[in-house]
C-alpha positions, 0 to 999 in steps of 0.5 A: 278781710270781712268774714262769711257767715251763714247760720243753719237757720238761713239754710235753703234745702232744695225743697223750700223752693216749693214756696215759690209756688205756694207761700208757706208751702216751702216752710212746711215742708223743712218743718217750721209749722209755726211760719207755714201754717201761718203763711198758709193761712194767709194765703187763704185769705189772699185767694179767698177775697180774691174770689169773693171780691174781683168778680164785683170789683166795679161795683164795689170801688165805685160804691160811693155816693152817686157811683163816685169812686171809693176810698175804702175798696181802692185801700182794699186792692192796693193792701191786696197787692201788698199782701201778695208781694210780701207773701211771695218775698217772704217765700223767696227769701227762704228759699234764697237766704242772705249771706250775712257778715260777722257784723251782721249776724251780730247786729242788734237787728239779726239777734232781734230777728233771730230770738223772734223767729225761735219764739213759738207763742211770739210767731203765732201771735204775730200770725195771728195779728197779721191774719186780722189786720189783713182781714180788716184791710181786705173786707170791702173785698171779702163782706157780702153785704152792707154791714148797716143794710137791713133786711137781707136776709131773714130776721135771726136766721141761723148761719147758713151758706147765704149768711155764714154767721146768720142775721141779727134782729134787723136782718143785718148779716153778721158776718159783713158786720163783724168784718167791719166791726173788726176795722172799728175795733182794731183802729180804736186799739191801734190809734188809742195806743198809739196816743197813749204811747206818745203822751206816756213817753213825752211825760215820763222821758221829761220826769226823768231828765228833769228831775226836781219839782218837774218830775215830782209834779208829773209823778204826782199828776200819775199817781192821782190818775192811777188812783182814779177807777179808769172805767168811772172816769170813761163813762164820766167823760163820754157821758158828758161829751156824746156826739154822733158819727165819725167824731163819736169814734173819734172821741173814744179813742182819745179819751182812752188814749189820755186815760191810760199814759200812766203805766207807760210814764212811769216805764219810761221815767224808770228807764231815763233814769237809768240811761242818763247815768251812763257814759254814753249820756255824760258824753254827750252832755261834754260835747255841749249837745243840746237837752233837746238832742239829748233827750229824743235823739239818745234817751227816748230811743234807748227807753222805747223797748219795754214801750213796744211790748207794753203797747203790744199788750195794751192793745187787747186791752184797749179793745176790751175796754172799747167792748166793755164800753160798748157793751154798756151803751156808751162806746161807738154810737150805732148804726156803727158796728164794732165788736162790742157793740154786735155782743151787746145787739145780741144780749137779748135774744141770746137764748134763741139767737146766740150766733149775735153775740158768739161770733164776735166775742170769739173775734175779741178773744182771737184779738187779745189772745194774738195780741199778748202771745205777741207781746210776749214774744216781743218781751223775750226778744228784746231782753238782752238777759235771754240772749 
């Protein structure tokens, strides 16, 4: 007969019920300050855009060219009503806890789940990611104006209740331009990592298994990159390869994608290494499984953990790299915002309109910042030494 477990931590007080009403209302009052503040916080910006954005909902999904539907807002409402269903599931799932078996509280998942959920910095980071990432799906909702409009306003205008973050030297809004910028720099982070992450593993894991002159090749190959200043050869490539519009951003996130593999190849190397000494590897290779199945389906999986924190992090990083680039006049090519471009729109008239660039350098500080507390949460969690 399987046993009955529930932990102290799924126990569901009367008064968590409260969150049915109110997101993270529930968590707030049983004194996990942490999962309410940051529920509540979402909260806000779910009612917020709400507020700001369904009272113009016509205009803005048929925004397109000629009153054609457009994408972006249709992406905004359905992430809207995403973001509302995993408010209230998480609401209800305090005040209603799952009855867990032995097995399940014991499974890798639940001690995951368990060690993150006790990780104060791990959770505020995640809050923090999930804030910003709901921030950017939701703008076409929550930004007044076109982010590349000119004159809406007074040319710098300090921030005031018609222009929150005031207006730049063309007249642009600030504020709408920092939430759009937000989508550039937090897509260029995401995709740049993520092509980063799959030409690192594929590299390392072959390294590894191979051994011999493959891997002595491939580590070569490393080591020469590693030697190599990345930012010389960022500004070598884009240099040689500018191009305007949708591809420009494009290219920026591959060539810092391909730039930066190194660090998770020889993650990845270290840990095959290991993995294909165990029993389990020596077993599947008695069984005459194929190096293919062996390598993606018991070696590459088994690697991934130190992979997840190392990109958690690498993502702040990419988007300082992305502003440094900017910032220099060879990131995404205007009248694109991102946040490293809007830092470098405000350099000049720093002194008499410093809300240019303040705002979003706080935004790439609260980015990087969210990004590497949970990177380290991730870290702690996923250690089976601190278990």
């Amino acid at each position: 007969m399987t046993a009955i477990v529930q932990t102290s931590r799924f126990d569901a007080p009367p008064i968590t019920r409260a969150g049915l009403l109110l997101p993270g209302l529930g968590h707030l009052l049983v004194g996990e300050w942490i999962h309410g503040v940051g529920l509540l916080a979402l909260d806000v910006l779910l009612f917020g855009s709400a507020l700001a954005g369904f009272p113009r909902l016509g205009s803005v999904l048929f925004s397109g060219p000629s009153g054609s539907l457009a994408i972006h807002p249709v992406v905004a409402v359905v992430s809207w009503f995403g973001l509302a269903a995993a408010l209230w599931f998480v609401a209800w799932r305090r005040a209603n806890p799952r009855v867990l078996t032995d097995e399940e509280y014991n499974s890798n998942r639940q001690i995951f789940l368990r060690q993150m959920n006790r990780h104060r910095t791990g959770m505020i980071g995640l809050f923090g990611v999930s804030f910003l990432v709901s921030l950017t799906l939701l703008t076409p909702l929550i930004a007044p104006y076109d982010p590349i409009a000119i004159e809406v306003g007074p040319q710098l205008a300090a921030p005031s209740w018609q222009h929150p973050m005031g207006t730049d030297d063309y007249g642009r809004d600030v504020f709408s331009r920092l939430l759009y910028g937000g989508r550039i720099s937090l897509t260029i982070g995401f995709v740049a990592v993520t092509i980063t992450a799959t030409i690192g593993t594929t590299l390392g894991a072959l390294a590894g298994f191979a051994g011999g002159v493959v891997d002595r090749a491939l580590m070569w190959l490393t080591d020469l990159l590693l030697a190599l200043p990345q930012l010389v050869l960022l500004l070598t490539i884009v240099g040689l390869f500018r191009v305007q519009g949708a591809k420009g951003i494009f290219l920026i996130m591959f060539i810092i994608g391909a730039t930066s593999w190194m660090g998770v190849a020889r993650i990845v190397r270290s840990q095959v290494l290991s993995l294909r000494q165990q029993d389990f590897i020596q077993a599947a290779r008695a069984l005459g499984l194929s190096t293919q199945r062996i390598l993606f389906r018991h070696l590459i999986p088994n690697a991934m953990a130190p992979v997840i924190v190392f990109c958690s992090l690498a993502i702040g990083s990419t988007m300082l790299l992305e502003a440094g680039l900017s910032f220099l006049g060879l990131g995404v090519p205007p009248p694109t915002s991102t946040w490293g471009v809007m830092v470098n729109d405000g350099r000049d008239p720093l002194r008499h309109a410093p809300w240019i660039a303040t705002f979003p350098g706080l935004a790439i500080v609260l980015a990087v910042m969210s990004f590497n507390l949970l990177g380290d949460g991730l870290r702690d969690a996923l250690d089976p030494k601190l278990r």
